[in-house]
C-alpha positions as a Python dict, from the first residue, in 0.01 Angstrom:
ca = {
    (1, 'X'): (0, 0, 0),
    (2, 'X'): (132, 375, -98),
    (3, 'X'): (255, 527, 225),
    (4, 'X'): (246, 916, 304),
    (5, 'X'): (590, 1011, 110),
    (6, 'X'): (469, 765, -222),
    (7, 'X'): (123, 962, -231),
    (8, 'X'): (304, 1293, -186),
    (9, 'X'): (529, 1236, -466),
    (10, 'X'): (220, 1145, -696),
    (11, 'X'): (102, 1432, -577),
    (12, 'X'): (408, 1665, -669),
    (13, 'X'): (391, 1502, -985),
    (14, 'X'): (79, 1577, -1106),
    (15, 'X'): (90, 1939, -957),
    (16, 'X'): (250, 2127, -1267),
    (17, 'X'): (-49, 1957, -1511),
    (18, 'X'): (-348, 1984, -1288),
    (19, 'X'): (-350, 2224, -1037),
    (20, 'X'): (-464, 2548, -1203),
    (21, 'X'): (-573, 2421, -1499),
    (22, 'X'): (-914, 2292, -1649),
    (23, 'X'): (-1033, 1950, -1677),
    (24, 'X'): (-1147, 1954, -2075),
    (25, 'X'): (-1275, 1585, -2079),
    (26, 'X'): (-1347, 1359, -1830),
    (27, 'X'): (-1423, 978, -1944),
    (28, 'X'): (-1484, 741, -1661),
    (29, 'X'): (-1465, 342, -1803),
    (30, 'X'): (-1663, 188, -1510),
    (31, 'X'): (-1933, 230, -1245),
    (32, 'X'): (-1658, 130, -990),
    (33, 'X'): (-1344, 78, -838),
    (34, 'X'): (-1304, -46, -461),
    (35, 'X'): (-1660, 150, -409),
    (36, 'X'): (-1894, 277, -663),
    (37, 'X'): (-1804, 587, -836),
    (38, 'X'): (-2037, 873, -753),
    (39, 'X'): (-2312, 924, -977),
    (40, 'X'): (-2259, 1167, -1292),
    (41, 'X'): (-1896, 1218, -1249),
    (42, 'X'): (-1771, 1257, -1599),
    (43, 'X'): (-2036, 1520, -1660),
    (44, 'X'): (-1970, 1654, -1327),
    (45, 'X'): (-1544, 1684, -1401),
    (46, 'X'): (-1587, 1771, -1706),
    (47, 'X'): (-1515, 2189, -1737),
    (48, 'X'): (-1368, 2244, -1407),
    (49, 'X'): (-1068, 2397, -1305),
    (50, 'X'): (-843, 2230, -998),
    (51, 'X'): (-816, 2527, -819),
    (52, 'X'): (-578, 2315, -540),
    (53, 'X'): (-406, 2010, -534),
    (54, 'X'): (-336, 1854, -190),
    (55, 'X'): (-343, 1550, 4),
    (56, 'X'): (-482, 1426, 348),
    (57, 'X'): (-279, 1186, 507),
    (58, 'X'): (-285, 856, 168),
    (59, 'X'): (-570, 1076, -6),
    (60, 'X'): (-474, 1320, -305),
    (61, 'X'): (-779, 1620, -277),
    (62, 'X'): (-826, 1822, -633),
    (63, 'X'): (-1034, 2118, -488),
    (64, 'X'): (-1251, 2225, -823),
    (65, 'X'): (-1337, 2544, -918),
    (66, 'X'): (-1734, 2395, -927),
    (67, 'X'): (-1749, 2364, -499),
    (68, 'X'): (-1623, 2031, -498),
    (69, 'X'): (-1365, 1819, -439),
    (70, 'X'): (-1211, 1505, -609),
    (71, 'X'): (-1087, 1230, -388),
    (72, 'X'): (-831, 980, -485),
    (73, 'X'): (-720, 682, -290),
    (74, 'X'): (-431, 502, -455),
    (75, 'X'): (-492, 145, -279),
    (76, 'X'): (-257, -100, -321),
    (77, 'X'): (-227, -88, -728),
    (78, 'X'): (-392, 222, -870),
    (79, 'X'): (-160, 476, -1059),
    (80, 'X'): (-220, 834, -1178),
    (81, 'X'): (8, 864, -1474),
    (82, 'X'): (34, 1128, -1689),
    (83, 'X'): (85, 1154, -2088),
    (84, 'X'): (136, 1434, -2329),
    (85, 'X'): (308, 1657, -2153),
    (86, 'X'): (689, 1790, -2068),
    (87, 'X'): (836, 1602, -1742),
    (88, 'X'): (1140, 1713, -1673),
    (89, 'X'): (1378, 1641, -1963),
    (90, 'X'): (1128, 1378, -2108),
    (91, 'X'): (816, 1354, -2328),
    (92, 'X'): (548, 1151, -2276),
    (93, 'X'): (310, 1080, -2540),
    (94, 'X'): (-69, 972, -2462),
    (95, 'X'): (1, 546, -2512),
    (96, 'X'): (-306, 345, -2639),
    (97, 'X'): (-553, 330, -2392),
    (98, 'X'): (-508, 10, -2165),
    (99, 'X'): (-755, -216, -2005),
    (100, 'X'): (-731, -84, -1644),
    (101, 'X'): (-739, 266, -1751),
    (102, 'X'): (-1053, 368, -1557),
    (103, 'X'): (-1079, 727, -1542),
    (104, 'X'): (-917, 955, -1831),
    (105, 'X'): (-885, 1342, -1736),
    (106, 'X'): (-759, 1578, -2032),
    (107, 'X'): (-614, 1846, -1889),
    (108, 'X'): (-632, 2233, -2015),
    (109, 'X'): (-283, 2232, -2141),
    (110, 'X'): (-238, 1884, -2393),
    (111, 'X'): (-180, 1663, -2074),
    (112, 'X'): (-392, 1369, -1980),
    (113, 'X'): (-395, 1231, -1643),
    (114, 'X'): (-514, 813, -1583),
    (115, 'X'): (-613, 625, -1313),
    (116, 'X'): (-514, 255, -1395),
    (117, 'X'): (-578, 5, -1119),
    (118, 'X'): (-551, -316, -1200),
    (119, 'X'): (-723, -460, -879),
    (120, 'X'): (-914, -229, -827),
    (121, 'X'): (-845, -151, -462),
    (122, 'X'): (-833, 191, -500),
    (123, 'X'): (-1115, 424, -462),
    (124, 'X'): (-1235, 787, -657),
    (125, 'X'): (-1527, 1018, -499),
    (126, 'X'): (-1656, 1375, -507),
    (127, 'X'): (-1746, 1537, -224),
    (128, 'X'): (-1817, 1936, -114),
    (129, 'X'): (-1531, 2089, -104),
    (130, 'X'): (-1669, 2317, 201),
    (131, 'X'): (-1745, 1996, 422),
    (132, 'X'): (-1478, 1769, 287),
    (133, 'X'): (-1277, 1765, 617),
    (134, 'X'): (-1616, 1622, 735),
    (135, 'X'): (-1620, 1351, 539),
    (136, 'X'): (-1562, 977, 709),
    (137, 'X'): (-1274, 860, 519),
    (138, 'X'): (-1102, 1204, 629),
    (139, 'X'): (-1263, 1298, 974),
    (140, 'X'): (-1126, 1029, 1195),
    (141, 'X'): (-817, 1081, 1049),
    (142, 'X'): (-496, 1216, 1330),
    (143, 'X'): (-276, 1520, 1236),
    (144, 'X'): (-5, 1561, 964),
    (145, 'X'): (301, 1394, 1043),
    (146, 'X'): (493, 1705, 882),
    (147, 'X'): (257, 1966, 1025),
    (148, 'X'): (206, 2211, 1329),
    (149, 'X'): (22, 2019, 1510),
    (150, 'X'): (200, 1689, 1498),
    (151, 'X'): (466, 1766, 1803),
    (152, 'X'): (653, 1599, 2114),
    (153, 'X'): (354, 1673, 2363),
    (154, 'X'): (87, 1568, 2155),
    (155, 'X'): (237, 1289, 2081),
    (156, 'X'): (355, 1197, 2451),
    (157, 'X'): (-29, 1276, 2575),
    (158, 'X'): (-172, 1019, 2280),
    (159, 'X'): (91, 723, 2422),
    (160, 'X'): (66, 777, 2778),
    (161, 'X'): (-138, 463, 2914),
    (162, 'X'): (-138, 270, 2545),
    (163, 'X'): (-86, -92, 2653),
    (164, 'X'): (-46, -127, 2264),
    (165, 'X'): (271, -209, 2099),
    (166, 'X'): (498, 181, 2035),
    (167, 'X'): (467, 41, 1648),
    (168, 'X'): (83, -44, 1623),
    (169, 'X'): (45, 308, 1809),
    (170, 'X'): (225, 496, 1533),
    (171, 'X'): (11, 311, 1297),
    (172, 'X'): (-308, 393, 1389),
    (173, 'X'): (-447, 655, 1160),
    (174, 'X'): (-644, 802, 1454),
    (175, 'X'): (-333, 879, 1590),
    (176, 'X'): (-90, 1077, 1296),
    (177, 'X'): (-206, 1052, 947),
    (178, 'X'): (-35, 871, 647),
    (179, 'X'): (223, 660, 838),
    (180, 'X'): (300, 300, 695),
    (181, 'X'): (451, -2, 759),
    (182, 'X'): (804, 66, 579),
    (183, 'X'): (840, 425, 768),
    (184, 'X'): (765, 348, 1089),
    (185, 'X'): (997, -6, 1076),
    (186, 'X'): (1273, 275, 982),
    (187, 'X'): (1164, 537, 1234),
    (188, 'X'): (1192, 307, 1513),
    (189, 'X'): (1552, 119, 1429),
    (190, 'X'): (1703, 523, 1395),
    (191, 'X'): (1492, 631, 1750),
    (192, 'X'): (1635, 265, 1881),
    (193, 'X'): (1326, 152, 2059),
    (194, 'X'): (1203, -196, 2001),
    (195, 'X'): (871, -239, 1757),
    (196, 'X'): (709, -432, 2040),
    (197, 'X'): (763, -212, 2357),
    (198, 'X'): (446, -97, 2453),
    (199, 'X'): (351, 282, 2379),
    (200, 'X'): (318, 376, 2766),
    (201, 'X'): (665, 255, 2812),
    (202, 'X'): (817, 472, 2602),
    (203, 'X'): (1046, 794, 2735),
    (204, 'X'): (984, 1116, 2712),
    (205, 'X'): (1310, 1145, 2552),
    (206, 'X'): (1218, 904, 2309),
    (207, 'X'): (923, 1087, 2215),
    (208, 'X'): (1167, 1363, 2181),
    (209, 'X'): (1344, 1178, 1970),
    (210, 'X'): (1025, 1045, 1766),
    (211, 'X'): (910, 1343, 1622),
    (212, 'X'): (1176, 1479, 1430),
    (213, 'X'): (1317, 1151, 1321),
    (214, 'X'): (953, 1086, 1151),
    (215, 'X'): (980, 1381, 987),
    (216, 'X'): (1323, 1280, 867),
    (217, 'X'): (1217, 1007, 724),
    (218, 'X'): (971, 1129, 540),
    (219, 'X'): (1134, 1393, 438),
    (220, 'X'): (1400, 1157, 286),
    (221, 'X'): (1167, 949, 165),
    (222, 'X'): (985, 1190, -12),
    (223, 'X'): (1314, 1336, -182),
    (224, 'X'): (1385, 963, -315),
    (225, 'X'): (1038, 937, -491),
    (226, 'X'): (890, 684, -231),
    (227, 'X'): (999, 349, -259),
    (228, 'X'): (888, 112, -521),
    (229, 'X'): (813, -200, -381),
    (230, 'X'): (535, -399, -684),
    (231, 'X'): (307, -169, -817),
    (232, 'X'): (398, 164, -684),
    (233, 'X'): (523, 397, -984),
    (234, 'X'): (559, 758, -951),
    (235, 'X'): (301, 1041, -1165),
    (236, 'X'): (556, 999, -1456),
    (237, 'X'): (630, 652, -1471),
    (238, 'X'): (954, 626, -1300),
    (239, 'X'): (1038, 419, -991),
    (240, 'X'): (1111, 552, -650),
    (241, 'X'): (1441, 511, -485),
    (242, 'X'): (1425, 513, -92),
    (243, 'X'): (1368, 159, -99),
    (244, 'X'): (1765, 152, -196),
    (245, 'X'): (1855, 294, 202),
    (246, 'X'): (1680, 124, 370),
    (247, 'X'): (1801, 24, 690),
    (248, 'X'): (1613, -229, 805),
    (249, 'X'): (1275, -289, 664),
    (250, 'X'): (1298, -601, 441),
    (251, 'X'): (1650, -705, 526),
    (252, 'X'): (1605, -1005, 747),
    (253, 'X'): (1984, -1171, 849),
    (254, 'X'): (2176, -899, 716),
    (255, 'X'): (2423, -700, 943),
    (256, 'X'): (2289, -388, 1090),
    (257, 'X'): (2389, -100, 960),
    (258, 'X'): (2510, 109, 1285),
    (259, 'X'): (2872, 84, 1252),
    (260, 'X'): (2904, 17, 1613),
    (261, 'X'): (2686, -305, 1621),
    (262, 'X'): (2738, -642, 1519),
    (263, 'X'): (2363, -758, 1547),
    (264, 'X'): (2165, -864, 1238),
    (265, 'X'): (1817, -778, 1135),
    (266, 'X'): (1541, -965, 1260),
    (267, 'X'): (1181, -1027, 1186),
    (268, 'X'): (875, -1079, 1362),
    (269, 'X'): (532, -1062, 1254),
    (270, 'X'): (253, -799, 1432),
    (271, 'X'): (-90, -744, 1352),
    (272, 'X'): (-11, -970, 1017),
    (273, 'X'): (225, -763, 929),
    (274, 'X'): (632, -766, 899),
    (275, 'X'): (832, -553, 1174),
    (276, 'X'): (1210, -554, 1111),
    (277, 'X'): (1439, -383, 1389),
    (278, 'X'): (1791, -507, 1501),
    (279, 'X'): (1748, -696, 1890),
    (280, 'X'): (2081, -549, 1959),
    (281, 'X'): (2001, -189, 1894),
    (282, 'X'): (1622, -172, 1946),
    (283, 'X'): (1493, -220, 2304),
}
């Protein structure tokens, strides 16, 4: 699944062809995708302008110049690629429309933007723009991880008392938004606490230490393109890069990477999912 830095990058991608610019066509191939697509929404695309392209937590929000707002969840194989238009030092000509292609945007300008999703995981709605905070895949949802209000004594007050795991804590989307598996495996092994201590055990100068070194790795993360692990490809096609430092996620047995330990990476499995952290440097 797309973490925080791989949406952001999508959405830095598409920013230069869609935000400030009018949607000319909208074709929509299908009544659905994970949910069904909201009634009317070629029509209802079709001849606005994104006004502002942003994203909540794994959601990319295209505020339109018609009161609403576009939703876009990536899931775990849906792409937003664009065609037709200048990247960088490369040009990318519309290709021959593809089977999973299932919503085509031609963009003021020559681009085209398409959602392909193979499996159809991901998910497409439109919602008023003036309530959209309201809306309940985006109200329950915990602060920015890069934002103001993401800091050491909120966090502190939301573990104090969690008899949950410190890794299942920073997980929880009620919590801080957008944080994944992959960043938070990373986040711990550089804060050196242990995946499984429980949240209420952790310092205060480990939550010191949490904050910033989030934000660090997202940061980097973000300047890499994300990491491309299966499906993920960035707005122009290209692979991201992080996945090439990482330091422990998805490096079982090898040696750790502190220079001053001789421990190895281990694995163990939480919540059904794979937590890598070295046993000598994590506790």
């Amino acid at each position: 699944m797309p973490e925080l830095p791989e949406v952001e990058t999508v959405r830095r991608g598409l920013l230069p062809v869609m935000e400030g610019r009018v949607i000319l066509q909208a074709q929509v191939n299908r009544p659905d995708l994970r949910w069904p697509l909201p009634p009317g929404m070629a029509e209802r695309l079709t001849g606005a302008r994104v006004e502002t392209l942003r994203r909540r937590s794994k959601y990319i929000l295209a505020d339109l110049s018609t009161g609403e707002t576009l939703l876009v969840h990536l899931g775990m194989s849906g792409r937003m690629l664009i065609s037709g238009a200048m990247l960088g030092d490369f040009h990318h000509d519309h290709p021959a429309p593809a089977k999973h292609d299932h919503v085509v945007l031609d963009m003021e300008g020559g681009a085209r933007v398409t959602f392909n999703d193979a499996r159809r995981f991901g998910a497409m709605d439109l919602l008023p723009t003036a309530t959209a905070a309201a809306h309940p895949l985006l109200a329950v949802i915990g602060p920015e991880p890069l934002g103001n209000d993401f800091h050491e004594d909120y966090l502190a007050g939301r573990l104090a008392g969690r008899n949950t795991p410190i890794k299942a804590a920073l997980l929880d989307q009620h919590l801080v938004a957008g944080l994944g598996n992959i960043y938070v495996c990373e986040v711990l092994f550089r804060a050196g606490i242990h995946p499984a201590r429980k949240a209420r055990d952790v310092t205060g100068s480990e939550v010191a230490r949490l904050v910033p070194l989030i934000r660090e790795v997202l940061a980097e993360a973000i300047e890499a393109g994300g990491s491309s692990l299966r499906d993920y490809r960035q707005a122009d096609g290209e692979l991201g890069y992080f996945q090439h430092t990482f330091r422990v996620y998805d490096r079982e047995g090898a040696a750790c990477h502190r220079a001053d330990c001789a421990g190895s990476i281990a694995r163990i499995v939480q919540s059904g999912r794979s937590s890598y952290f070295c046993p000598q440097c994590q506790r």
